[in-house]
C-alpha positions as CSV (number, residue, x, y, z in Angstrom):
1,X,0.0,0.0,0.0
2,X,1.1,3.5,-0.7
3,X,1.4,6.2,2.6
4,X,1.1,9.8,1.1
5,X,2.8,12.9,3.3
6,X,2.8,16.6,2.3
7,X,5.8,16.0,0.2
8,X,6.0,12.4,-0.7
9,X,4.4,8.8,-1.2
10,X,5.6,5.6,-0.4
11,X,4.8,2.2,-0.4
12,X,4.3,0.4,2.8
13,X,4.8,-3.8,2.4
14,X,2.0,-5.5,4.9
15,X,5.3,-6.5,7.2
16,X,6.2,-3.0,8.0
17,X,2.2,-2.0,8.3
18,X,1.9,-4.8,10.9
19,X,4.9,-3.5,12.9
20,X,4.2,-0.4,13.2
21,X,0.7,-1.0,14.6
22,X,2.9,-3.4,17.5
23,X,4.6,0.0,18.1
24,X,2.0,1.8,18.6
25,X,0.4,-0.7,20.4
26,X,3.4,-0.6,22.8
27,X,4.2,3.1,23.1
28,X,-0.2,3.2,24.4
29,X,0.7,1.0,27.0
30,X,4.4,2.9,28.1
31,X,2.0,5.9,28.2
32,X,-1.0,4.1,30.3
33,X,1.5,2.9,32.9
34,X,3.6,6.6,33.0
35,X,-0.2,8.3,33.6
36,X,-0.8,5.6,36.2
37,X,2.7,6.0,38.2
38,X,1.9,9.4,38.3
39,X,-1.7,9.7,39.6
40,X,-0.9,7.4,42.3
41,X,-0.9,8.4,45.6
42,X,1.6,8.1,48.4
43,X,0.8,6.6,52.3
44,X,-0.8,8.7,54.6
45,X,1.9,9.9,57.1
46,X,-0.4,12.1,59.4
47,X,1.9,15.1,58.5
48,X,4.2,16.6,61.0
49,X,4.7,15.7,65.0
50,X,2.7,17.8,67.1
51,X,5.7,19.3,69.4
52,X,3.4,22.4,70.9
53,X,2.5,22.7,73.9
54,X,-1.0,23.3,75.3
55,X,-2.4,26.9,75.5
56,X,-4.6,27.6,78.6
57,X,-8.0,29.9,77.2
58,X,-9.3,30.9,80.7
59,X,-8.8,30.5,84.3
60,X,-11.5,31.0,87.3
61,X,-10.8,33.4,88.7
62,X,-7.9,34.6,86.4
63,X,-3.9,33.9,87.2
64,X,-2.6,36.7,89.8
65,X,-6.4,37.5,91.3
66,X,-6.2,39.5,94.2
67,X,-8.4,39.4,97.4
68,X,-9.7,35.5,96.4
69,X,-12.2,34.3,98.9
70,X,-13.4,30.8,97.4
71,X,-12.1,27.7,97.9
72,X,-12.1,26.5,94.0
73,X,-9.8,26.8,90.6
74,X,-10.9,26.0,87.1
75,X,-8.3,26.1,84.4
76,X,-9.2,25.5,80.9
77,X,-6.9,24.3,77.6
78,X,-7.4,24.5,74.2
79,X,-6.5,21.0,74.0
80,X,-7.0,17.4,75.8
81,X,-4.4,18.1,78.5
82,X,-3.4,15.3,81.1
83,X,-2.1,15.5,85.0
84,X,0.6,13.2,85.8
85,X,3.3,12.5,88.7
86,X,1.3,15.6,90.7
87,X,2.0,14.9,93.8
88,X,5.8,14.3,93.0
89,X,6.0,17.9,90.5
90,X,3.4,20.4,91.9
91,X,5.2,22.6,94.8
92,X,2.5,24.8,96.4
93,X,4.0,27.9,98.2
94,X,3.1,28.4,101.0
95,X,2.8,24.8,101.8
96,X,-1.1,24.0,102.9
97,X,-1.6,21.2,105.9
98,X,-4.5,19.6,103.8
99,X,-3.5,18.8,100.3
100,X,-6.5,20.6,97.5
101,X,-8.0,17.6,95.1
102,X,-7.2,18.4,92.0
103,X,-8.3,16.3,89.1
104,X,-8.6,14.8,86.6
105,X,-5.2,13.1,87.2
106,X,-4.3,10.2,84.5
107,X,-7.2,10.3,82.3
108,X,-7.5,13.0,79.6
109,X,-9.6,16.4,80.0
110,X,-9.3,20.2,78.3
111,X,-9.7,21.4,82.2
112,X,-7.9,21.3,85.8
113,X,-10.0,21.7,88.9
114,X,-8.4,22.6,91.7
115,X,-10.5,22.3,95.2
116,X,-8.7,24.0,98.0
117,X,-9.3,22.0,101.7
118,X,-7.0,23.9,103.5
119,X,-8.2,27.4,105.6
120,X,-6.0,29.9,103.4
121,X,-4.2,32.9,105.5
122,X,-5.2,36.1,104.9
123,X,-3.1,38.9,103.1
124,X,-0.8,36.3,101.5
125,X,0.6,35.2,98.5
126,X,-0.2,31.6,97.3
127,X,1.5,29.8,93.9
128,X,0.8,26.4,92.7
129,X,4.0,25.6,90.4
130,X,2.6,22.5,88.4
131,X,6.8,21.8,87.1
132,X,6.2,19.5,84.2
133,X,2.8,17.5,85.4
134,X,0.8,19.3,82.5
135,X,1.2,17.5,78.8
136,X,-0.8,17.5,75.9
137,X,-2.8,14.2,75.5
138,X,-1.6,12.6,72.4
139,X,2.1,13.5,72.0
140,X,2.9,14.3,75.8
141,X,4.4,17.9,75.1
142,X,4.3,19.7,78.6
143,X,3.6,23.2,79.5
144,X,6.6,23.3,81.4
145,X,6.6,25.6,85.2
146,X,3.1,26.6,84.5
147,X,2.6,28.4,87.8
148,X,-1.0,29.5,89.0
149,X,-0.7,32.6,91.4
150,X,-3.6,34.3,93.9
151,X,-3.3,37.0,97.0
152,X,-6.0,36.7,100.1
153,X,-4.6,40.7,100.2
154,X,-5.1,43.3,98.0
155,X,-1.3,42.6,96.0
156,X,0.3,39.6,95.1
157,X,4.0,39.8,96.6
158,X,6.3,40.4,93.7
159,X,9.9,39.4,96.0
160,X,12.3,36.4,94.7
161,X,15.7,34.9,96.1
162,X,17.3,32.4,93.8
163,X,20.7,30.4,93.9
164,X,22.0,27.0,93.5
165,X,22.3,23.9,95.0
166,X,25.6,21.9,95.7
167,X,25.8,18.3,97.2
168,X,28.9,18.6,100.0
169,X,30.0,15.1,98.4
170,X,28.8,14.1,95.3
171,X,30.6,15.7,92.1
172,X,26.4,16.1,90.8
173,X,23.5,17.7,93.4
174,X,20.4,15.2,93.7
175,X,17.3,16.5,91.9
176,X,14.1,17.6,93.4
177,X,15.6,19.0,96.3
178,X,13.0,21.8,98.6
179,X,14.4,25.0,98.8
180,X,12.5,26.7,102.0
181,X,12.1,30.2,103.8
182,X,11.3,30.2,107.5
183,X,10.6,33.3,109.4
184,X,13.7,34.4,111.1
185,X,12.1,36.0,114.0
186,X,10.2,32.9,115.3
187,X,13.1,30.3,113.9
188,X,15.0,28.1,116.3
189,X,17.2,25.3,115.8
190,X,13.9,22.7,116.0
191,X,12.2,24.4,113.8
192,X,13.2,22.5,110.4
193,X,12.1,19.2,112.6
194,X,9.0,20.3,113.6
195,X,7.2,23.0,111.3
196,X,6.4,23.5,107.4
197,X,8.2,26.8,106.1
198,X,6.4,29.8,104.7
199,X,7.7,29.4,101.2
200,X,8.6,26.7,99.4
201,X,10.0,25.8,96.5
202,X,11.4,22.9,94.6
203,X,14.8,22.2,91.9
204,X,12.7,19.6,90.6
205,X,15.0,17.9,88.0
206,X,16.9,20.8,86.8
207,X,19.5,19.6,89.3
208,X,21.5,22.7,90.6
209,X,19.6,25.7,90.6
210,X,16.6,27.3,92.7
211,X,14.1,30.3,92.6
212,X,11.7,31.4,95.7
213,X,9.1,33.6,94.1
214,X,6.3,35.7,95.1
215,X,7.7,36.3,98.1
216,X,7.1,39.1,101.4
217,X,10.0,41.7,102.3
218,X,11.2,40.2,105.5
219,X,14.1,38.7,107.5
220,X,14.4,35.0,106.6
221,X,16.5,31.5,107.7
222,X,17.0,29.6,104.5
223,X,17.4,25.5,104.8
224,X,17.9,23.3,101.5
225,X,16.2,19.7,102.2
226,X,16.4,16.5,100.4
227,X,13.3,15.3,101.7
228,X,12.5,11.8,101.0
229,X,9.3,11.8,103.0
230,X,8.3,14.6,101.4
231,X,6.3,15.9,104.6
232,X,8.4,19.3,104.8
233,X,10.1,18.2,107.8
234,X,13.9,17.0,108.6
235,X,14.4,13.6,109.4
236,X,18.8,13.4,109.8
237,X,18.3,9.8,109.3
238,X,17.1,10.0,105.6
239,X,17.4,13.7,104.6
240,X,19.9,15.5,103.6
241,X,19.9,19.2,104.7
242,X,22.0,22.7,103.7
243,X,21.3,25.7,105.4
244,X,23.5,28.8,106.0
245,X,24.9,30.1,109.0
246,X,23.2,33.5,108.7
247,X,19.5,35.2,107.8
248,X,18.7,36.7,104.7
249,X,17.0,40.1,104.2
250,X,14.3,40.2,101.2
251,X,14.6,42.1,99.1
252,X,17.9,41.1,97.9
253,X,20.2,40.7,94.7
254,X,21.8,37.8,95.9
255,X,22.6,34.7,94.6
256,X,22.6,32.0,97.8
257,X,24.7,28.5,97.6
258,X,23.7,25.6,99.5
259,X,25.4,22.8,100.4
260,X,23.6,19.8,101.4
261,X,25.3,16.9,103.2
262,X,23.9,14.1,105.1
263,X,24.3,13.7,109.0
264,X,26.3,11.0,110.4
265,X,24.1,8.9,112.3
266,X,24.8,8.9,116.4
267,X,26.1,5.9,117.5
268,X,23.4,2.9,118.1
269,X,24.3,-0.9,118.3
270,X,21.8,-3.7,117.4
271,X,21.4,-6.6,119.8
272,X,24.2,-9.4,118.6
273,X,23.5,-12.3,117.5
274,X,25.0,-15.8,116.9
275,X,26.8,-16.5,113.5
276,X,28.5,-19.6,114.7
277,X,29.8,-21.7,117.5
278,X,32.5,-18.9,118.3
279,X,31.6,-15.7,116.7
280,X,28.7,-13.2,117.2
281,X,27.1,-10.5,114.4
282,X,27.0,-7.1,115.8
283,X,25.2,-4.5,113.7
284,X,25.4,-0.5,114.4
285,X,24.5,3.0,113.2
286,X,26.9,5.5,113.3
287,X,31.0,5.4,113.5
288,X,32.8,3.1,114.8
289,X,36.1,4.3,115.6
290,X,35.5,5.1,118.9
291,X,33.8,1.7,119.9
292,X,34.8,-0.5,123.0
293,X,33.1,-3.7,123.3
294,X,33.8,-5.5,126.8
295,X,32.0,-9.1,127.3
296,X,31.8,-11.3,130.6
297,X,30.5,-14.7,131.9
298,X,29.9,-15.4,134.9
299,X,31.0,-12.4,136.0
300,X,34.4,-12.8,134.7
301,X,35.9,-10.9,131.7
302,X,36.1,-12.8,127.9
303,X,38.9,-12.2,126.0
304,X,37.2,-11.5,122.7
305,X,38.5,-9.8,119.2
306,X,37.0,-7.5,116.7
307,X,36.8,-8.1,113.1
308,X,35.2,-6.1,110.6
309,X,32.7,-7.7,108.5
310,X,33.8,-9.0,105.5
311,X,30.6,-7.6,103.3
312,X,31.6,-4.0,101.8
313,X,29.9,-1.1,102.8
314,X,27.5,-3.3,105.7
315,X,27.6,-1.7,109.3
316,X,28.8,-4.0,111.3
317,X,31.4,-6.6,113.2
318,X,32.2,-9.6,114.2
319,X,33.1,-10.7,117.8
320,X,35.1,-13.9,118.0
321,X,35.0,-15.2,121.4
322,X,36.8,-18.7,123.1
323,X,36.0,-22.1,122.2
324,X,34.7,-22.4,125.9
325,X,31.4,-24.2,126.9
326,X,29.5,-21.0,127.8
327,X,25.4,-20.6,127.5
328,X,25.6,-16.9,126.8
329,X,27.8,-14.2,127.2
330,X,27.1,-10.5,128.6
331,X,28.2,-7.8,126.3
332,X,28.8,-4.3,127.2
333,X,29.1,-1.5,124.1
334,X,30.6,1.9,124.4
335,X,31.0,4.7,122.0
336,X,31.4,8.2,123.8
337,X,28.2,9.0,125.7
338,X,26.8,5.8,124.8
339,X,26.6,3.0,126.7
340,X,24.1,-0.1,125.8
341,X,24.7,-3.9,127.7
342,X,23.8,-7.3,126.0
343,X,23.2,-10.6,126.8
344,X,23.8,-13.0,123.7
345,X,22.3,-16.3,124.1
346,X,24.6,-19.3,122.8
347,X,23.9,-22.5,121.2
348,X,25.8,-25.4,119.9
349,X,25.8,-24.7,116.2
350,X,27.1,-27.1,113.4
351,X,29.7,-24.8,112.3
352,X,32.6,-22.9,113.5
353,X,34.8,-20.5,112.5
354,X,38.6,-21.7,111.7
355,X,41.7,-20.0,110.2
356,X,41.4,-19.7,106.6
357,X,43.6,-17.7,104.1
358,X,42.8,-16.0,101.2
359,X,45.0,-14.1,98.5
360,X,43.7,-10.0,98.3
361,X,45.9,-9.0,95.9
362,X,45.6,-10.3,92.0
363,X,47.2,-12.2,89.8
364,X,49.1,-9.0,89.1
365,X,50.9,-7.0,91.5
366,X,51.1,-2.7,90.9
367,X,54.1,-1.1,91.9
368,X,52.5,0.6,94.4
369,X,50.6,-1.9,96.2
370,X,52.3,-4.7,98.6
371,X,51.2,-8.3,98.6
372,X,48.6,-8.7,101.0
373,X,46.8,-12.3,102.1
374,X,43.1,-12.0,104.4
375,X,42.2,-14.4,107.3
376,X,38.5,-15.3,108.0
377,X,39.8,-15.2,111.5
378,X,41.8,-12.8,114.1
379,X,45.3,-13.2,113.9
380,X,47.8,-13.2,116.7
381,X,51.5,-13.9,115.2
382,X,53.6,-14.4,111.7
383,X,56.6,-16.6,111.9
384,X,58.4,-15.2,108.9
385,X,61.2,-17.8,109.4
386,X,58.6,-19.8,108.0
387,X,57.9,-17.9,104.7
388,X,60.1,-17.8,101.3
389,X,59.9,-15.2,98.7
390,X,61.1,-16.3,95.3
391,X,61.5,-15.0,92.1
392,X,61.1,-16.5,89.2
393,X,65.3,-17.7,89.2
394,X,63.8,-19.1,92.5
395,X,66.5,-16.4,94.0
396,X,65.1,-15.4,97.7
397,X,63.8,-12.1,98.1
398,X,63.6,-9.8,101.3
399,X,60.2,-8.7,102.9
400,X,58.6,-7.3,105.7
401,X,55.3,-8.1,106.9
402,X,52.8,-7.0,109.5
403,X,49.1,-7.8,110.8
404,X,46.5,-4.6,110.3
405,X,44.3,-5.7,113.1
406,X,40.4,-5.5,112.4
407,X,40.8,-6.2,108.6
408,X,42.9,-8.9,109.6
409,X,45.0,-8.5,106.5
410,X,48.9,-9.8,106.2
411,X,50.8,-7.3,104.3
412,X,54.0,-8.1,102.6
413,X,56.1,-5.6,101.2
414,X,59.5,-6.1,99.2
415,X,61.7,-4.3,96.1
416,X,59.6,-5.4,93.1
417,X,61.4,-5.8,89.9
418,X,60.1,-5.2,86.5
419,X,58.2,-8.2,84.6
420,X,59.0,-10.2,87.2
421,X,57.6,-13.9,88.6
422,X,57.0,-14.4,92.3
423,X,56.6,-17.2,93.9
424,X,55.3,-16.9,97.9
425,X,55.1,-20.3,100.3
426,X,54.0,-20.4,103.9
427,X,55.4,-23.5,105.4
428,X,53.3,-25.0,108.3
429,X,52.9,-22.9,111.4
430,X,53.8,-19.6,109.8
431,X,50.3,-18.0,110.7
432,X,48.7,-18.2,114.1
433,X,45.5,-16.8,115.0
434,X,43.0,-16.2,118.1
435,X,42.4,-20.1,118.4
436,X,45.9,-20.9,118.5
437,X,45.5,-22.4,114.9
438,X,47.8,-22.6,112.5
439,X,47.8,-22.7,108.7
440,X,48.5,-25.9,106.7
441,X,51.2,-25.3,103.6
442,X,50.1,-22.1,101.2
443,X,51.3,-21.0,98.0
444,X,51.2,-18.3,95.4
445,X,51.8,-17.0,92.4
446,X,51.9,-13.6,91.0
447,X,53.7,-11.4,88.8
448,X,54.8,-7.7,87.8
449,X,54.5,-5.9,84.7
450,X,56.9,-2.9,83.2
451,X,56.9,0.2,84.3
452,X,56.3,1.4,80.9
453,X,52.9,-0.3,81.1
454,X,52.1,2.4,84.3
455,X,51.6,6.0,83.8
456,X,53.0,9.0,86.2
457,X,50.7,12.0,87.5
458,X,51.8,15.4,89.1
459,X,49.3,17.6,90.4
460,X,50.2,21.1,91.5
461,X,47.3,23.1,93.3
462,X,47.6,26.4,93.4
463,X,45.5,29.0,96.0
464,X,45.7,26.5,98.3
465,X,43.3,28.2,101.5
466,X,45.0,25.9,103.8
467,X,46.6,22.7,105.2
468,X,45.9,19.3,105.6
469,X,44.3,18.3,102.2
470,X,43.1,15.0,101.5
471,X,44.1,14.3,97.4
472,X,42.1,11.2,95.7
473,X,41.9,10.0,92.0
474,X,39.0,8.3,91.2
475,X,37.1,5.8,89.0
476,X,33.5,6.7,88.9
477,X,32.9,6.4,92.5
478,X,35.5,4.4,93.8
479,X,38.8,6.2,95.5
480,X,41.7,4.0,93.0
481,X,45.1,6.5,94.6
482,X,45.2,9.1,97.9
483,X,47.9,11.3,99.3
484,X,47.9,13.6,102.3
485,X,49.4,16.9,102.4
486,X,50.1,19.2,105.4
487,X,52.7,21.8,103.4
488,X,53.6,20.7,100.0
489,X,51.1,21.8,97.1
490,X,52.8,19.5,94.8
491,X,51.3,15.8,94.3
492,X,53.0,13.0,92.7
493,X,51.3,9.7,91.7
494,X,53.7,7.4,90.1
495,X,52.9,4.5,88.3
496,X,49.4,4.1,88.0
497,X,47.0,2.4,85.7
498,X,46.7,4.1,82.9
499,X,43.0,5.3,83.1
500,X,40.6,8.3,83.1
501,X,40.5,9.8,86.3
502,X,38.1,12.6,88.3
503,X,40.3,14.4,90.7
504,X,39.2,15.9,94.2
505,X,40.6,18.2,96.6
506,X,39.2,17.3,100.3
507,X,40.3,20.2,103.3
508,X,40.7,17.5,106.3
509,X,39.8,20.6,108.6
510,X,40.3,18.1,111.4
511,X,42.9,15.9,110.5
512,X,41.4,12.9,110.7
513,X,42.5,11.5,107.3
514,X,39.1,11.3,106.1
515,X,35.7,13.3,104.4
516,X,33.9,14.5,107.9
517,X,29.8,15.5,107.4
518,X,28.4,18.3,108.6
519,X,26.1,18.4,112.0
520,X,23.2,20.7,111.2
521,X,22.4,21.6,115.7
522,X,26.2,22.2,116.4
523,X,25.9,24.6,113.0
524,X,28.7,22.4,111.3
525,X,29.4,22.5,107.5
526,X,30.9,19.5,105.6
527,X,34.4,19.1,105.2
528,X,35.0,21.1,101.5
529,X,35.3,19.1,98.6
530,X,36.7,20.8,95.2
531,X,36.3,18.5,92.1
532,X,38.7,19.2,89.4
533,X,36.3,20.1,86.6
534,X,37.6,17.5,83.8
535,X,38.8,13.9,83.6
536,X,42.8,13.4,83.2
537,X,43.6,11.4,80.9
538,X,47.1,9.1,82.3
539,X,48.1,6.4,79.7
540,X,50.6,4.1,79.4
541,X,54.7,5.2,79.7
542,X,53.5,9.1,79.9
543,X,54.2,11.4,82.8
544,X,51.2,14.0,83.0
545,X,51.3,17.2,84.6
546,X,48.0,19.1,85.6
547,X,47.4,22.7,87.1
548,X,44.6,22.5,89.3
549,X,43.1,26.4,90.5
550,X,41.2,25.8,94.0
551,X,38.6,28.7,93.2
C-alpha cells in the first residue's frame, strides 16, 4: 500500500504496516502505565509531629487575682491536657496542711480543677508551680513551670531569692531538692524538725539551681532539704539538709549556695546475734572508731576480738570469742556517751569458724601496692622464718610483713622488679590466729608488669586556702590513689593504671585522714570538697602534669 505525506508517497509492504501498529500498540501501553505511576498516591503519614505545647484559654478566677475568697480553681486548655506524677512535681508555696483535690489526674480532660481543703491565711501570696505534670494528650508535650498565682490581700508579693544547689559530696546535686524560707524571727534550731516553712519551693530535676518567688519583704533563715518523706520536715536519718549560717533580708540581689550533706548517724548498736559456734554478728549505726566492746560470763571478763565484717559497705562486726562451753555471754558497748549492755544467748551450732587464708591482691601486683593475704579469723602472730619469697630464678627475696588488726590482713612488702615472677610459700605454722591455729602449707603465684605499662601523675594546686588536704583519684565512684598533704602543694602519683580519672581536693579541717559530714544543731558544714572540673587522661609510659586552680 502507498502512505502519502505533504511532500512524498511511499509504499508500505503489509510486514512493515503490521509493525508499526505493534509499536503503537506498545508506546499506548508505556503511556498508560507513566499516567498511572503518576496519579498514584503516596501513604498517609499524618503530617508533621505535634511538638506544641498546650495553650490555657481561661482560668476561674484569672492567674494573679487578688483578694480570692473561694475555695475552687478551674483552668481550661485549648486542648485534651493530662495530669501526671502531681504529687511528686506540683510545689504549692506556702505549703497548705490539707493537700487541694485536684483532678482529673491520668485520664485525659481540656480542664484542671483545683478544690482547695486547706483554711488559706489572709493577706498572703499563694502559687501552685505544676513543674512539668501538664502534657498534651496525644504527643505528651508539657507546659513546662506553668505556675497558678492568687493574694487573700489586696497585691500579690512580687519578691524572689534564687541560687543553686551543691551536694557537699557528690561531684552532681540530687534532683528535686526543697528550697524553704522560714521566718527568722520565730526560727529556732527545731524548727526545720517540727514546722512546714512559709515558702517553698522545689529544683525539681533541673538539678543545681533554685528560685523562691512571690515572696514578702522580710528577714528570713534559709534551709535546703532532700526530703525523701516529702512531709516538709527534717528527718537526719534520711534527709539530707544545707542551710546557712546567717538570715537573709528580702529584698535582695543575691545569689545563695547551698550545700547539702547528710548527718552521720549517732552511735546505736543492734542486739548481737550468733553466727556460729565462736563468733557473734554485731550490727550499728553511726562510726565506729570510737567503739569498746567488753563481754563477761559469769562475772568474769572474755577475751574476745574485733573483726570487721567481710561484706563492703554493711555496718557491722564480728566478735570472735573462746571455744569455751559458755550458755551466753554479757556484752557491754561503748562509743562516747553511749553506753548499751547485751546478753547474747549461745547454742551449739554445726559450724565454727577456723583460720582460713585467702590471697587479696591479683594475679598482678602494681608497683605501688604490697602483697597482702586475708584471714577469716583474728590473727595473733607471723613466723616469717617460715615464709620464702622467690623469684622467678627461685632467688630469695627480702620482705617485711605486719598484721593490720580488724581487717585482719597480712601485708607483705618487698623491692619489686620489672616483669617479674613471684613465687610466695607459707610453710606450716607460719600464721597463728585467736584459736591458736595454725595454717597448713600455702602457696602463690603472681607477677609484675613494666613500668612502661604504668603511667606518672603530678598535680600542682595552686591558691591553696589551707593545710591538711586530703588528694584522691577516682574511677566513677571508687577512690583508686590518695595522698595527704600538710605543706607541700605539689602531688605525685607514680605508676598508675593508665585510666581516666576525676580528681578531688578534700580540706581535712580536722585531720582525721578522712571526708567528715556536717552536723546541722552544732551549726557544722561538711568538710569542702573541690572536684577538678575534667577527667585526666594518664596512659601508658606518659608522665602527665596538671594545674589545678582551688577557686
Amino acid at each position: 500500500m502507498y502512505v502519502c505525506t505533504n511532500y512524498s508517497c511511499y509504499f508500505v509492504t503489509p510486514l512493515f504496516e503490521k509493525m508499526t501498529k505493534l509499536k503503537n500498540i506498545a508506546f499506548l501501553l508505556a503511556s498508560l502505565l507513566l499516567l498511572t505511576n503518576c496519579a498514584k498516591r503516596g501513604t498517609i503519614t499524618g503530617g508533621s509531629k505535634d511538638t506544641i505545647a498546650p495553650t490555657i484559654t481561661n482560668s476561674s478566677p484569672e492567674n494573679f487575682k487578688t483578694n480570692f475568697k473561694g475555695n475552687e480553681i478551674k483552668i481550661s486548655f485549648d486542648e485534651l491536657i493530662k495530669v501526671k506524677d502531681i504529687n511528686k512535681q506540683l510545689i504549692i508555696s506556702p505549703p497548705m496542711k490539707k493537700q487541694p483535690v485536684i483532678v482529673p489526674q491520668g485520664s485525659a480532660s481540656k480542664f484542671i480543677s483545683i478544690k482547695i481543703l486547706d483554711t488559706l491565711q489572709p493577706n498572703t501570696t499563694y502559687s501552685f508551680n505544676f513543674g512539668q505534670s501538664i502534657t498534651d494528650n496525644n504527643e505528651g508535650n508539657p507546659y513546662s513551670q506553668f505556675k497558678y498565682v492568687f493574694s487573700t490581700g489586696s497585691y500579690v508579693d512580687s519578691l524572689t531569692v534564687v541560687g543553686k544547689i551543691k551536694d557537699a559530696f557528690e561531684q552532681k546535686p540530687d534532683n528535686f531538692v526543697s528550697v524553704m524560707l522560714y521566718d527568722a524571727k520565730t526560727f529556732t534550731d527545731s524548727t526545720v524538725y517540727k514546722e512546714t516553712p512559709l515558702y517553698i519551693t522545689n529544683t525539681l530535676d533541673s538539678l543545681k539551681v533554685f528560685s523562691l518567688e512571690n515572696l514578702k519583704e522580710g528577714t528570713y533563715k534559709i534551709v535546703a532539704m532532700k526530703d525523701k518523706s516529702n512531709n516538709n520536715i527534717y528527718n537526719p536519718a534520711i534527709d539530707k539538709i544545707g542551710f546557712l549560717d546567717f538570715p537573709i533580708t528580702i529584698p535582695t540581689s543575691d545569689m545563695f549556695e547551698l550545700e547539702l550533706f547528710q548527718e552521720k548517724k549517732p552511735f546505736k548498736a543492734d542486739k548481737p546475734t550468733q553466727e556460729s559456734n565462736n563468733k557473734l554478728f554485731l550490727g550499728y549505726d553511726g562510726d565506729f572508731k570510737n567503739t569498746k566492746i567488753t563481754t563477761k560470763y559469769n562475772n568474769k571478763e572474755v577475751p574476745v576480738r574485733i573483726m570487721k565484717y567481710p561484706e563492703k559497705n554493711k555496718d557491722s562486726v564480728q566478735i570472735f570469742y573462746p571455744n569455751v562451753k559458755m550458755d551466753s555471754l554479757e556484752i557491754a558497748v561503748t562509743n562516747g556517751t553511749y553506753s548499751k549492755n547485751f546478753i547474747a544467748k549461745l547454742k551449739d551450732l554445726k559450724e565454727s569458724d577456723s583460720l582460713t587464708i585467702e590471697k587479696k591482691t591479683g594475679g598482678i601486683l602494681a608497683f605501688r601496692d604490697s602483697f597482702t593475704l586475708k584471714s577469716k579469723t583474728p590473727l595473733t602472730s607471723i613466723d616469717e622464718s617460715k615464709i620464702i619469697l622467690r623469684n622467678k630464678d627461685s632467688v630469695a627475696v627480702k620482705f617485711t610483713s605486719r598484721i593490720i588488726e580488724f581487717e585482719e590482713e597480712i601485708v607483705f612488702d618487698f623491692k619489686k622488679e620489672e616483669d617479674e615472677k613471684y613465687t610466695m610459700e607459707l610453710l606450716p605454722g607460719a600464721i597463728k590466729d585467736f584459736y591458736e591455729t595454725t595454717n597448713d602449707s600455702l602457696k602463690y603465684n603472681f607477677s609484675t608488669k613494666q613500668l612502661a605499662d604504668y603511667g606518672n601523675l603530678k598535680i600542682n594546686l595552686i591558691n591553696n586556702k589551707r593545710f591538711p588536704f586530703i588528694i584522691e583519684l577516682m574511677d566513677k565512684n571508687e577512690v583508686l590513689y590518695k595522698a595527704t598533704s600538710t605543706k607541700e602543694t605539689s602531688i605525685y602519683f607514680e605508676t598508675i593504671e593508665p585510666k581516666l580519672y576525676t580528681i578531688r581536693i578534700i580540706y581535712d579541717d580536722n585531720s582525721d585522714n578522712e571526708w567528715t559530714t556536717g552536723n546541722y544543731l552544732a551549726k557544722k558544714q561538711a568538710e569542702e570538697i573541690i572536684y577538678f572540673p575534667k577527667l585526666i587522661d594518664v596512659r601508658a609510659n606518659w608522665d602527665v602534669e596538671q594545674d589545678f586552680i582551688l577557686d
